[in-house]
N, C-alpha and C positions, 0 to 999 in steps of 0.2 A: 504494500500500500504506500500510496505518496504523502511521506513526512509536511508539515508545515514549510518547511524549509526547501521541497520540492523535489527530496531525492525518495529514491525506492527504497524500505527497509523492511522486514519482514517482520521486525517485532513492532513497527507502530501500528496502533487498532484505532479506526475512528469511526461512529457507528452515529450516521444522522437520519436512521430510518424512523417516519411518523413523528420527525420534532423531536426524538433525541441529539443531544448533543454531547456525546461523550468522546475524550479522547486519550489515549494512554501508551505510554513505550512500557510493553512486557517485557522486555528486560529490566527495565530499573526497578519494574514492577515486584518481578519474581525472584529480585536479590534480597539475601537476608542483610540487614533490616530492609524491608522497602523504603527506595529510594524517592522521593518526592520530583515529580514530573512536569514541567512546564515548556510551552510549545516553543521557546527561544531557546532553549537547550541541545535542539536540532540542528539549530543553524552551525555547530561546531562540535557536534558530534561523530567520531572516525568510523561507527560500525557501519553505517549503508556502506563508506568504500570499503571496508574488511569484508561484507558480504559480497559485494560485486568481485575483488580477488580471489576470495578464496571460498568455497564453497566445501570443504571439508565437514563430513560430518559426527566428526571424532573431536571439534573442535570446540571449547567451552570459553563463551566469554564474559568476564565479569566484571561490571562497569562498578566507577565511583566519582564522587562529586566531586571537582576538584575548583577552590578556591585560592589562585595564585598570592591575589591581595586583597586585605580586606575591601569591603565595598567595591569588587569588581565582579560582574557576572559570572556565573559558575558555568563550569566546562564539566564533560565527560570524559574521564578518561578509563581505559579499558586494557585489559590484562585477559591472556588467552591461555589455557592448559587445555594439553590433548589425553586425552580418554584412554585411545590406543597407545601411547606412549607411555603414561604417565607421568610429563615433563610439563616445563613451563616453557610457553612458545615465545623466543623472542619479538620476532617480528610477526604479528597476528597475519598480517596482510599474505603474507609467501606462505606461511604455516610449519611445520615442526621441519618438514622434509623428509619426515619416517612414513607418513600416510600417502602421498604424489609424492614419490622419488622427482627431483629437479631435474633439468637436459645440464644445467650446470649449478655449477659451487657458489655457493654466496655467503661472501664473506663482506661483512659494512656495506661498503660504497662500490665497491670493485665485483664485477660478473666477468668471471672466468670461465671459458668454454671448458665442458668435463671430455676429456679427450682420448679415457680410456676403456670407453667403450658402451 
C-alpha cells in the first residue's frame, strides 16, 4: 500500500472504507513496546527501500524511534536479523549473503567481481 509519503510498503495499513479513517505502520505497531505512529515518520523512513532490495524472507526487521536532538522530529531507524542464519545483518538493504548467495563480494564501498567461480 502507498505510504503518506508516496512510497510502496507492505506494512503500512490504511483503511477509508464507509468513512473510516484509520491509519497504521505494522511494524512499529507489532514491536515490543509498540511504537507510537504518525504519518510524517514516512517521509524518512529506510524500510519501503529495504523492501524494494531485498525481499528475503528469513529477514526480520526491527525499527526504533530515533531522536538525534532534542526538539527535532523523530526518524526510524531499523536493524535487521536473519532467521536462517541466526546473525545480525549488517546492511538490511543487500541482506546477510547466507540466504541469495551474491554474483560478488561486498565489502563497504568497494564491489568486487567474485571471480572464482
Amino acid at each position: 500500500m502507498q505510504t503518506p509519503a508516496g512510497k510502496e510498503c507492505s506494512y503500512y495499513y490504511a483503511d477509508y472504507f464507509r468513512g473510516k479513517s484509520k491509519q497504521e505502520c505494522r511494524l512499529l505497531g507489532e514491536s515490543l513496546p509498540p511504537l507510537k505512529w504518525k504519518p510524517s515518520l514516512c517521509t524518512s523512513c529506510p524500510v519501503p527501500g529495504i523492501l524494494l532490495a531485498n525481499a528475503c524472507e528469513h529477514m526480520v526487521l526491527k525499527p526504533r524511534l530515533v531522536r538525534e536532538f532534542p526538539f527535532i522530529h523523530q526518524t526510524i531507524s531499523v536493524s535487521a536479523y536473519c532467521t536462517k542464519t541466526s546473525k545480525q545483518v549488517t546492511e538490511p538493504h543487500i541482506g546477510c549473503g547466507e540466504c541469495h548467495p551474491l554474483p560478488f563480494s561486498y565489502q563497504g564501498n568497494n564491489i568486487e567481481p567474485d571471480i572464482t567461480g
